[in-house]
C-alpha positions as a Markdown table, in Angstrom:
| # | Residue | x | y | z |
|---|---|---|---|---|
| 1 | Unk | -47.0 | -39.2 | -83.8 |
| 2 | Unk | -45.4 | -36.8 | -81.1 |
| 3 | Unk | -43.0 | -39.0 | -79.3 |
| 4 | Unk | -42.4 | -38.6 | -75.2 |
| 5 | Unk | -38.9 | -37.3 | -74.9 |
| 6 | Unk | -38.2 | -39.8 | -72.5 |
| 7 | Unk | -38.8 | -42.3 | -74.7 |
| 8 | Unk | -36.7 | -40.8 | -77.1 |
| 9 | Unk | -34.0 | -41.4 | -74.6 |
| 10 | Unk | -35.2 | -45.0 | -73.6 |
| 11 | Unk | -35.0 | -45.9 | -76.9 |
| 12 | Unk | -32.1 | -44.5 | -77.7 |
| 13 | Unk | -30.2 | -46.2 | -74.5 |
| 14 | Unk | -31.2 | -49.6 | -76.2 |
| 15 | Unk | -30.9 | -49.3 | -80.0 |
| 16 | Unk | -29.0 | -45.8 | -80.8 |
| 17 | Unk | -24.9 | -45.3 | -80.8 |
| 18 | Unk | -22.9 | -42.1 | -80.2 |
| 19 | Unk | -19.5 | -42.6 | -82.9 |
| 20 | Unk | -17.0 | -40.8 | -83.8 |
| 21 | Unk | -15.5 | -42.1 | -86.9 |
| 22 | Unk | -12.4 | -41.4 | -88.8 |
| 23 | Unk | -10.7 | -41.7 | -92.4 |
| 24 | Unk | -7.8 | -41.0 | -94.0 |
| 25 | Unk | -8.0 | -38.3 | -96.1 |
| 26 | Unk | -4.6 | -37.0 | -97.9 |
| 27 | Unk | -5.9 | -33.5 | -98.8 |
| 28 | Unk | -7.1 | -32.7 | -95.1 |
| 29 | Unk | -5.0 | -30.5 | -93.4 |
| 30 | Unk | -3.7 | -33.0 | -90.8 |
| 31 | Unk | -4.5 | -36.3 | -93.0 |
| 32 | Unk | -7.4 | -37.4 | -90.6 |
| 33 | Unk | -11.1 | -36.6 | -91.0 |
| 34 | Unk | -13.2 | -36.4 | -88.0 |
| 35 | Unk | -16.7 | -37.7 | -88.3 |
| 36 | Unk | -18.7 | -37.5 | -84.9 |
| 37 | Unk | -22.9 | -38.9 | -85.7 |
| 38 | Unk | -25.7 | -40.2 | -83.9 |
| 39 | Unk | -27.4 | -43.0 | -85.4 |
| 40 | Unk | -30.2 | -45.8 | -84.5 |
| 41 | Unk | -30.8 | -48.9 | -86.7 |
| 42 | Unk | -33.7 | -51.0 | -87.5 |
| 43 | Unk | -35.4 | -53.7 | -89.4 |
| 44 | Unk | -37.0 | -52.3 | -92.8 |
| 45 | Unk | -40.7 | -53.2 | -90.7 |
| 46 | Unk | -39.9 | -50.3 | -88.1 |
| 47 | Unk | -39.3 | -47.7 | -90.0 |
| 48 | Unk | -42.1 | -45.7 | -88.6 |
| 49 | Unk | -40.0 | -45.2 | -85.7 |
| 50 | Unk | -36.8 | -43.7 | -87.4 |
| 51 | Unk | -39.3 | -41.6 | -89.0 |
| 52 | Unk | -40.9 | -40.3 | -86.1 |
| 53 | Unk | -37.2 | -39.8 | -84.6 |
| 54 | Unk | -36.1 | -37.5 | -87.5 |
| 55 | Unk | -39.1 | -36.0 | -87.0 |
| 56 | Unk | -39.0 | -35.8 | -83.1 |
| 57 | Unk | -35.1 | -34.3 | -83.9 |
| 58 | Unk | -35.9 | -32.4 | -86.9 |
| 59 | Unk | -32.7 | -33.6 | -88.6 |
| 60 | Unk | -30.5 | -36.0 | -90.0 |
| 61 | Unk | -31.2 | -38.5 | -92.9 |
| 62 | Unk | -32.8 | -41.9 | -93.3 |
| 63 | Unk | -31.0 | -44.4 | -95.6 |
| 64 | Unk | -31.3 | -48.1 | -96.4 |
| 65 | Unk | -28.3 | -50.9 | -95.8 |
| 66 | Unk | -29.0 | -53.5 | -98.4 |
| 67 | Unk | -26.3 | -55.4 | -96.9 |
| 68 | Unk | -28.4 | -56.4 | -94.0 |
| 69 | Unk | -31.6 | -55.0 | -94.8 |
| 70 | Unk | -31.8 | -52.5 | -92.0 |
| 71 | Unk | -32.4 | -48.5 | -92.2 |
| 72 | Unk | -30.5 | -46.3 | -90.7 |
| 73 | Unk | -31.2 | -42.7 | -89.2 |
| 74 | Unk | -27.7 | -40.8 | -89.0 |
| 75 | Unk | -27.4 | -37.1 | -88.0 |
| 76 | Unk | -24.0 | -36.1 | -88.6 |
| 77 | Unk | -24.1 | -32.5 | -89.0 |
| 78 | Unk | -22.0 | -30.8 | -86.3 |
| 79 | Unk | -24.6 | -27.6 | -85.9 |
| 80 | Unk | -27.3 | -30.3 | -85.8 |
| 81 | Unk | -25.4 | -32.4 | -83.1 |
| 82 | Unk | -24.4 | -29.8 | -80.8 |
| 83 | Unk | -28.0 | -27.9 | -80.7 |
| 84 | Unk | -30.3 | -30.7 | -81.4 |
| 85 | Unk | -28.9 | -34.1 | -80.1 |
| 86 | Unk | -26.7 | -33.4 | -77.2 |
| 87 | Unk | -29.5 | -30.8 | -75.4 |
| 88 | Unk | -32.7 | -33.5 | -75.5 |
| 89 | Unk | -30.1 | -36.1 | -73.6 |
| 90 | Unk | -28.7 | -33.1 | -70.7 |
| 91 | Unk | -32.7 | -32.5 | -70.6 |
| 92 | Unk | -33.3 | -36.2 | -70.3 |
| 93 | Unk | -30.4 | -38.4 | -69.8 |
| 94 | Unk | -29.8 | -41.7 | -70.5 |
| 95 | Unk | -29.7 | -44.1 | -68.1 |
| 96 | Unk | -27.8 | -47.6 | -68.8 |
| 97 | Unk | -23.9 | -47.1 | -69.2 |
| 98 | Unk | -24.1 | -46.2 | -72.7 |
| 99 | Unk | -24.5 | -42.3 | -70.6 |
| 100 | Unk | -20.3 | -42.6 | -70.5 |
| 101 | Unk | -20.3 | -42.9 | -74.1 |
| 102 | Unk | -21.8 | -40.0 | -74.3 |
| 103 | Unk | -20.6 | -37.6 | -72.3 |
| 104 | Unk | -17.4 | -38.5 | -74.0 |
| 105 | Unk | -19.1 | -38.0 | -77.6 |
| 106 | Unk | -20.3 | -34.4 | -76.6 |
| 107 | Unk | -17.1 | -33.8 | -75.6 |
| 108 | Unk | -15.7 | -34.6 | -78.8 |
| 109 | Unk | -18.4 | -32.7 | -80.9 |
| 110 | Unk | -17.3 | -29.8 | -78.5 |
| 111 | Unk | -13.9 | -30.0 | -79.8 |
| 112 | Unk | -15.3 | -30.4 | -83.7 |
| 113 | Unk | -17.1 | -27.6 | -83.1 |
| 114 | Unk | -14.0 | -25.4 | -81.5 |
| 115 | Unk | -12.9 | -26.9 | -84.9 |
| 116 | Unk | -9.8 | -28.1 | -82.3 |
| 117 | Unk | -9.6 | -31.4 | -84.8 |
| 118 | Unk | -7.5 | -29.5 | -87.3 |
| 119 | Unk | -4.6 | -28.8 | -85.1 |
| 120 | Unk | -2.1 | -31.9 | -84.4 |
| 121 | Unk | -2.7 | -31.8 | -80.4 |
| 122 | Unk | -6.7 | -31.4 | -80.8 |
| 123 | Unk | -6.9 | -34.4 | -82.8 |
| 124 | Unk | -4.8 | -36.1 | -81.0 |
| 125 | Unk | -7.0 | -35.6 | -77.6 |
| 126 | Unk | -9.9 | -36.5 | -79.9 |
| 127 | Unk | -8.3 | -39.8 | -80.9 |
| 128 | Unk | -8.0 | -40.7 | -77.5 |
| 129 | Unk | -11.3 | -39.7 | -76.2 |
| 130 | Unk | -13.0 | -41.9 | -79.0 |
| 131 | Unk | -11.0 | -45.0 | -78.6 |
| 132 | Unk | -12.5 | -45.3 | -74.9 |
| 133 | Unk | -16.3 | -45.6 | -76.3 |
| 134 | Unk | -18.0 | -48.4 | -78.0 |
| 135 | Unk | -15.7 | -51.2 | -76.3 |
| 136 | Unk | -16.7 | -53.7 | -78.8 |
| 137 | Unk | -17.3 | -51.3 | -81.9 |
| 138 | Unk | -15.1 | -52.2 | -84.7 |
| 139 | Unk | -12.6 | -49.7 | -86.1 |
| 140 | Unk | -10.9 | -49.2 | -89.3 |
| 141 | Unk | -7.8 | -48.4 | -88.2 |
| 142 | Unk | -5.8 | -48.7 | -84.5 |
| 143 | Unk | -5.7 | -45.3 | -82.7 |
| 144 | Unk | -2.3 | -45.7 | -82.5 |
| 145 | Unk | -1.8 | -45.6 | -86.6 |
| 146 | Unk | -4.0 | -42.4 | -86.5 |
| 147 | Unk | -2.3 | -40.8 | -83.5 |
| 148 | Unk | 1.0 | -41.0 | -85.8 |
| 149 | Unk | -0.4 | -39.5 | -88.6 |
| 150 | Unk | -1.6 | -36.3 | -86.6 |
| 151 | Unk | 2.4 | -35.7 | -85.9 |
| 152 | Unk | 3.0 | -34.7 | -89.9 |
């Protein structure tokens, strides 16, 4: 099915999330990889639409949570982010207040791209940046444990 692009962005305002995600990593450079994605969950009986969204996209995977029997469509690629993702939502932006969360995302995968995360003042901005989205998303770590690991 060939989906409407603004309901690509309807949907996304009410079910998708713009992360940025971090993990400590010993033989990175800095200690800190930096994982920007764009994903959208749902129950195993809608399926069809993360399929028609990868499609839609023409990226990213599908993969099943057995934990809580959802599936999950994840783009995480930073080529795929920055030339797929980020244009459909300048074209057709979202509309509820998840819009601040991205704009601060696309700056971040700006950044990845620059490949600014691998210098200690670069990560450091990106740190920031992605501790003010996703107010009640839960994090592994505090930003300010991360923040002193980018001083090595």
């Amino acid at each position: 099915m060939e989906l409407n692009p603004w309901y690509v962005s309807g949907f996304v305002d009410g079910e998708g999330s713009f992360l940025v995600s971090f993990s400590i990593r010993k033989k990175f450079l800095l200690g800190v990889e930096t994982r920007p994605s764009f994903t959208i969950s749902q129950h195993q009986r809608s399926k069809v639409v993360l399929d028609d969204l990868k499609d839609f996209f023409g990226c990213g995977t599908i993969r099943f949570n057995i934990h809580d029997g959802t599936y999950k469509y994840e783009v995480r690629n930073i080529n795929d982010l920055c030339e797929k993702i980020i244009p459909h939502f300048e074209q057709y932006p979202l509309r509820s207040s998840k819009y601040h969360d991205f704009e601060t995302w696309r700056s971040i995968c700006a950044n990845v791209l620059k490949r600014q995360h691998r210098t200690s003042d670069g990560l450091k901005i990106i740190i920031t940046r992605a501790y003010q989205m996703n107010g009640l998303g839960a994090r592994r770590y505090t930003m300010e444990s991360l923040l002193r690991m980018t001083g090595r």
